[in-house]
C-alpha positions in Angstrom: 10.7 -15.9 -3.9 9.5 -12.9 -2.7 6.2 -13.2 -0.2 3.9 -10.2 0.7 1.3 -10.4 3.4 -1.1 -6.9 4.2 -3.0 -6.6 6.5 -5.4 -3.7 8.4 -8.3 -3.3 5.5 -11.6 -3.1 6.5 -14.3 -0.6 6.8 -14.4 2.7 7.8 -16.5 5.7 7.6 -16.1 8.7 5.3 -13.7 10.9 7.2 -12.1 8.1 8.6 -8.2 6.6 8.9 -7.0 3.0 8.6 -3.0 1.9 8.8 -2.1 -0.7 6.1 0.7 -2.8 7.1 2.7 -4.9 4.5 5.0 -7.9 5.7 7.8 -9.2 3.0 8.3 -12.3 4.8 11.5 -13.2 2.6 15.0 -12.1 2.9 14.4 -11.4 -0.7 14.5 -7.6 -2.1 14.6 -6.6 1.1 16.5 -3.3 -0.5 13.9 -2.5 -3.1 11.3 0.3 -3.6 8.1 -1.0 -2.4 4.7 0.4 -2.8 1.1 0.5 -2.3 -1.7 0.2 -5.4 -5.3 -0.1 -5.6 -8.0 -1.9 -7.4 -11.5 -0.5 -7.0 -14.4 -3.1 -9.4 -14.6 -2.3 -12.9 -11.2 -0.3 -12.9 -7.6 -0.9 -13.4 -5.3 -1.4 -10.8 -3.6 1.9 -9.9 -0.7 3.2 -8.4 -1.2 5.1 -4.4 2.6 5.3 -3.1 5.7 4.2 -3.6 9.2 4.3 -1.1 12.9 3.4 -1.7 14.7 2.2 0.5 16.4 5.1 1.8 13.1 6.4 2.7 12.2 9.0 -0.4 8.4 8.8 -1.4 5.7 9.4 -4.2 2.2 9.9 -4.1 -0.5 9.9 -6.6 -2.5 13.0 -6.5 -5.9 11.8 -5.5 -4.1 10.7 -2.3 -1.3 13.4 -1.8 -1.6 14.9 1.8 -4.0 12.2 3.4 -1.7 9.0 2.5 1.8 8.8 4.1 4.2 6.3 2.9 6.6 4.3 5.9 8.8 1.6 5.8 10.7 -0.1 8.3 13.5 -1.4 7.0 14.6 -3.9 10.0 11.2 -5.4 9.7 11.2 -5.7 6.3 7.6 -4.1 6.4 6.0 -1.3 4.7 2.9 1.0 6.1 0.1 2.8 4.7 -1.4 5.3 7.0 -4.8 6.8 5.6 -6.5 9.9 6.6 -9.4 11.4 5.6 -10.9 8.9 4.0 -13.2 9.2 1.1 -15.8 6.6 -0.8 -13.6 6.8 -3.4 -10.7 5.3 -1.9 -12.5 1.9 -1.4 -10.5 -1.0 -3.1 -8.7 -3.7 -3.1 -5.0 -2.3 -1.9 -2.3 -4.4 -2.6 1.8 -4.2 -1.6 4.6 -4.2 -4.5 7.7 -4.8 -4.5 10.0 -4.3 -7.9 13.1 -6.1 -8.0 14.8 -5.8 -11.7 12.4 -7.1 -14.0 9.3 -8.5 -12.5 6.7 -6.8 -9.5 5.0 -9.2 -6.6 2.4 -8.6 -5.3 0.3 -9.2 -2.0 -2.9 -11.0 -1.5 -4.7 -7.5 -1.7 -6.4 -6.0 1.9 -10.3 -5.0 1.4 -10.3 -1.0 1.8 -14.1 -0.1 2.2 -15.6 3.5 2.9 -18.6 4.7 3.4 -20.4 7.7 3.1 
């Protein structure tokens, strides 16, 4: 089956960057749209970014001009690149991949900011 692995969380100040890098280990899906998504405490998981494979990208609005989307296609790896960061983006940010039916998931990389 599919297997994510991110890494590049940790802590940061407000203001801050951090690049999120996302390994599908598997020759599974490897054509897929993948994605970034968030968990902060209390809340619901929520979607940050998405990319096809041929490279076209979406952006939730909270994150729309600090957050770029990459994916390199011959590593089978997506990135997260994070500017500007803000308290609010701390969470839990996990890696997606949707093929057909069903969504994996990563073990989640700890994004913490402070102010």
């Amino acid at each position: 089956q599919v297997q994510l692995v991110e890494s590049g969380g940790g802590l940061v100040q407000a203001g801050g960057s951090l690049r999120l890098s996302c390994a599908n280990t598997r020759n599974i899906g490897s054509i897929n749209t993948m994605g970034w998504y968030r968990q902060a405490p209390g809340k619901q998981r929520e979607l940050v970014a998405t990319i096809t494979y041929g490279g076209t990208t979406n952006y939730a609005d909270s994150v729309k001009g600090r957050f770029t989307i990459s994916r390199d296609n011959d590593k089978n790896s997506i990135y997260l690149q994070m500017e500007s960061l803000k308290p609010e983006d701390t969470a839990v940010y996990y890696c997606n991949l949707r093929r057909f039916a069903t969504d994996y998931w990563g073990q989640g990389t700890q994004v913490t900011v402070s102010s």
